[in-house]
N, C-alpha and C positions, 0 to 999 in steps of 0.2 A: 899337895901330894896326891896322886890317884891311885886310885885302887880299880879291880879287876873289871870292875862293872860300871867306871867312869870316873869324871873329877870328885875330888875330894869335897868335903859337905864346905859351904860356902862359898867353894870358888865358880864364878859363874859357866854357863853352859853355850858353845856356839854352834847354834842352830845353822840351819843351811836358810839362806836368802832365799825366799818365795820368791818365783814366780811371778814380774808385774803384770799385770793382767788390766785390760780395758784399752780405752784410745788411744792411751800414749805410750803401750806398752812398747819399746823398742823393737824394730824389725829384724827379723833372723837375718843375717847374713845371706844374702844371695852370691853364689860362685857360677862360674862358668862350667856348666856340662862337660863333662868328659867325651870327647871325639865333634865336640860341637863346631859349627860350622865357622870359617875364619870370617871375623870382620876386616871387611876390606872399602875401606876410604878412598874414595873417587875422585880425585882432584883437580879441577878444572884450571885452565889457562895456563901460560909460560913457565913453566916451573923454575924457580929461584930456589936459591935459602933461605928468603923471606919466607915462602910458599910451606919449603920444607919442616921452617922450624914453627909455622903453624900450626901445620897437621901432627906435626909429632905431639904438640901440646895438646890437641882438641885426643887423640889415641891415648895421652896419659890420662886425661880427664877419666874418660871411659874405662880405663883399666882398672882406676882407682875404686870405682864406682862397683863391678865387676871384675874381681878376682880370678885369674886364668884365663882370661878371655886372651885369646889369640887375635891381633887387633895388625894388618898390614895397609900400606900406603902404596896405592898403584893412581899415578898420573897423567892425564885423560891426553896428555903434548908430552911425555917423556921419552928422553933417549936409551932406555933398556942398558944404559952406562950409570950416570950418576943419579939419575931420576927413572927407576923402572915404571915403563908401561902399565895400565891396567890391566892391559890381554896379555901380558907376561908374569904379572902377580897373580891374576885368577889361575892362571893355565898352570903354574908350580902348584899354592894350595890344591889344585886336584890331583897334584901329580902326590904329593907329598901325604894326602889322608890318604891314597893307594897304597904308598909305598908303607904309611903305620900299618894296615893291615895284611900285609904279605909279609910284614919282620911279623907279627905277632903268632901270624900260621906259621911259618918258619921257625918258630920259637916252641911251638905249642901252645901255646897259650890260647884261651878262648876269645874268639872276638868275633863281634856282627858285619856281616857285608858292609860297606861304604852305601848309604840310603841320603836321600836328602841332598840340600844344597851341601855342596863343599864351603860355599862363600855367602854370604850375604853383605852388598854392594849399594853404599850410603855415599847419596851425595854429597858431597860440602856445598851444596847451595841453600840459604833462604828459603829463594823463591823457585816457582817454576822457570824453565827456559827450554822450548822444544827443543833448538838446538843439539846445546849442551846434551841434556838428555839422551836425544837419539843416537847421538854420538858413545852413550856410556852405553846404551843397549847394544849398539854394533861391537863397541869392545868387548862384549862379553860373548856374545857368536864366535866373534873370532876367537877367541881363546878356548871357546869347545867343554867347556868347564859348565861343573851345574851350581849356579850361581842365579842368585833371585834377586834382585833392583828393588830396592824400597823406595817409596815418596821423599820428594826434598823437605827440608827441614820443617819449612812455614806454611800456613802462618801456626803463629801458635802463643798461648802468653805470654811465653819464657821466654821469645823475641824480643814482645813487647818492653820487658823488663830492661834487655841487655841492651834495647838503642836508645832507654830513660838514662842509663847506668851511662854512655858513649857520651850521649846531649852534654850530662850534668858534669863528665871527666871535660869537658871543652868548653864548661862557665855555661851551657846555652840552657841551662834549665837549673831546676832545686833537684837538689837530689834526695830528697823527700818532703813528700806534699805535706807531711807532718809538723814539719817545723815552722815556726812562724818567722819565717826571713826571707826576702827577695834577694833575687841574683841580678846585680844589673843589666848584665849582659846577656838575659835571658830571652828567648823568643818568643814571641806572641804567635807563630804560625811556622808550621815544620812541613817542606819539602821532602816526603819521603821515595828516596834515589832508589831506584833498584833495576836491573838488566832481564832481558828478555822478553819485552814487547808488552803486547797490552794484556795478554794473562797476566803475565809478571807484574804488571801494576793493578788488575784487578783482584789479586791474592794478597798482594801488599798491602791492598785497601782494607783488609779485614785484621791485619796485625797495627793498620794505622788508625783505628778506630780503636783498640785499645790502647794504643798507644797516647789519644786523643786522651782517653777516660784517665788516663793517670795524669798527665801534664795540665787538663781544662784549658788546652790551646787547639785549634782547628789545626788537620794534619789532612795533605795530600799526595798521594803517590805519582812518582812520575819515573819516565822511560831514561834513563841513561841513554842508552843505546838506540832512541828515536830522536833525530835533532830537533834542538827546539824545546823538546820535553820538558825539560825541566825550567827553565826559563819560561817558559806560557804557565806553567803551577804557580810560580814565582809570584806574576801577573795577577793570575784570579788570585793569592791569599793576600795580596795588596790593595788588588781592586775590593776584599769584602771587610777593608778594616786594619789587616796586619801590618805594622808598619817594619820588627825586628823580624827579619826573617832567617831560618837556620837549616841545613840540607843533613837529614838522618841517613847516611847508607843503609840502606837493606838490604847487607852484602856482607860475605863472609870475607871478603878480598882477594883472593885472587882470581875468583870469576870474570873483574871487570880487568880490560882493558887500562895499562899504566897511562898516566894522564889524564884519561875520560873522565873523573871525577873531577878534578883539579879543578879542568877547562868549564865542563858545567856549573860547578861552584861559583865560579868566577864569572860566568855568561850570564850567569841571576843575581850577580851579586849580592850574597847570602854568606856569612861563615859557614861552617862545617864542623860536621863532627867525625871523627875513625868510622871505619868501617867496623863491623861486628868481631872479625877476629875470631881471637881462640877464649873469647868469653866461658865461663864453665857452663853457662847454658847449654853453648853449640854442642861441648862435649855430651852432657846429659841429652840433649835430643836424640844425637849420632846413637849413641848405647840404646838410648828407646825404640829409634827405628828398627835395629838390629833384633832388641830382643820380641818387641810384638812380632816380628818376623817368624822366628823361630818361638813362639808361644810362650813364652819367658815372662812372667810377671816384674816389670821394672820397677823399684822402689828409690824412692830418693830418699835423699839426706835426712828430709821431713817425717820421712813414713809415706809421703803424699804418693801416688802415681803419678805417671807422666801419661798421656793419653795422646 
């Protein structure tokens, strides 16, 4: 029974839950700013449904990560039909933060000029590739739109992880160095595949050197899209030793060309593993570029940053 001034003698008292406090304290909730600028995903190569239902994964990623974030897909080859353009997605989100604040003045309602990027414009690449690239800078001229291009994805750990995580989905590694068990079909030397010339295999070199550290098998990058590339890698990780050899894409997939992998695979005669995909990595980088962009402290699952 209680009385005026609280529970009755006996019955116990429930306090309010402190406050964890110290390292593992759980992270606040991070949301998307209000009027903040759209993420807009870059999408290189042919666009499919393959492509589409990629990116839409790698955008939920991110969402989930970041609450309200307003997260669009403009396609670097699309027909402004079933696959819209990049210079047709940036050029609406500008149109569209205008149009919120002319309903808001129209309204009354108090509201700040449109400042800043409308957009911030994250590649779906790995690695570098001028090309590519230059190709998403011209899309955003054209579209007239004030939109800021962020660095491709790699290298970065969280690569590292998702082509250990790809290896060990296709038998060609352990998928954790932890356990004391061999995979038969595991590789003694990884051919790391990736597009865009010889930057793109010397950036790749730095996510294949961690990649090295976790597997303790010799790992080298090579060109896709230089013939021969991958096949002469092949060569030197045979000629120093490795007899199982295995091809890591360093590729989110739709950047490369359909086949080119196959054919290379097969011209080294090496197994294979997926391309990177819509790994939660990819997502979590995509949000990080976005939000270092716009000065946004990114938090992951961990508490950890993402750097």
């Amino acid at each position: 029974m209680s009385t005026p001034t609280g529970p009755a003698s006996g019955l116990p008292v429930r306090m309010p839950r402190p406050r964890q406090s110290g390292r593992h304290r759980r992270p606040e909730p991070v949301v998307a700013p209000e009027g903040a600028a759209a993420l807009v995903l870059a999408v290189p190569g042919t666009p499919s449904s393959a492509s589409r239902s990629l990116a839409e994964e790698v955008i939920s990623i991110a969402r989930s990560e970041l609450p309200g974030l307003n997260a669009l897909i403009g396609y670097l080859d699309g027909d402004d039909a079933e696959y819209p353009t990049l210079t047709s997605v940036l050029a609406h989100a500008a149109a569209e933060r205008i149009a919120r604040f002319e309903q808001a003045k129209a309204v009354g309602r108090e509201a700040a000029e449109p400042e800043g990027p409308a957009a911030v414009v994250v590649p779906l690449l790995a690695g570098p590739d001028s090309t590519l690239v230059q190709r998403i800078r011209h899309a955003i001229e054209d579209s007239q739109a004030p939109a800021e291009l962020t660095d491709v994805l790699g290298p970065h750990p969280l690569l590292a992880e998702a082509l250990h995580v790809r290896l060990s989905e296709a038998g060609l590694a352990r998928a954790d160095r932890a356990r004391l068990f061999t995979v038969a079909t595991a590789a003694d030397g990884i051919v790391l595949a990736t597009v865009g010339g010889e930057e793109a295999v010397q950036a790749a070199g730095i996510t294949g050197m961690l990649l090295a550290a976790r597997l303790a098998v010799p790992v080298m990058a090579a060109a896709l899209d230089v013939e021969g590339s991958v096949a002469s890698i092949a060569e030197q990780l045979r000629g120093s030793g490795s007899l199982q050899l295995a091809v890591a894409p360093y590729l989110v997939g739709p950047e490369v060309a359909g086949g080119l992998l196959d054919a290379a695979v097969k011209e080294a005669g090496c197994a294979g593993a997926e391309p990177l995909g819509a790994y939660p990595a990819i997502g979590k980088l995509v949000l990080s570029m976005y939000m270092t962009t716009l000065g946004i402290a990114p938090v992951m699952a961990q508490g950890a940053q993402v750097h």
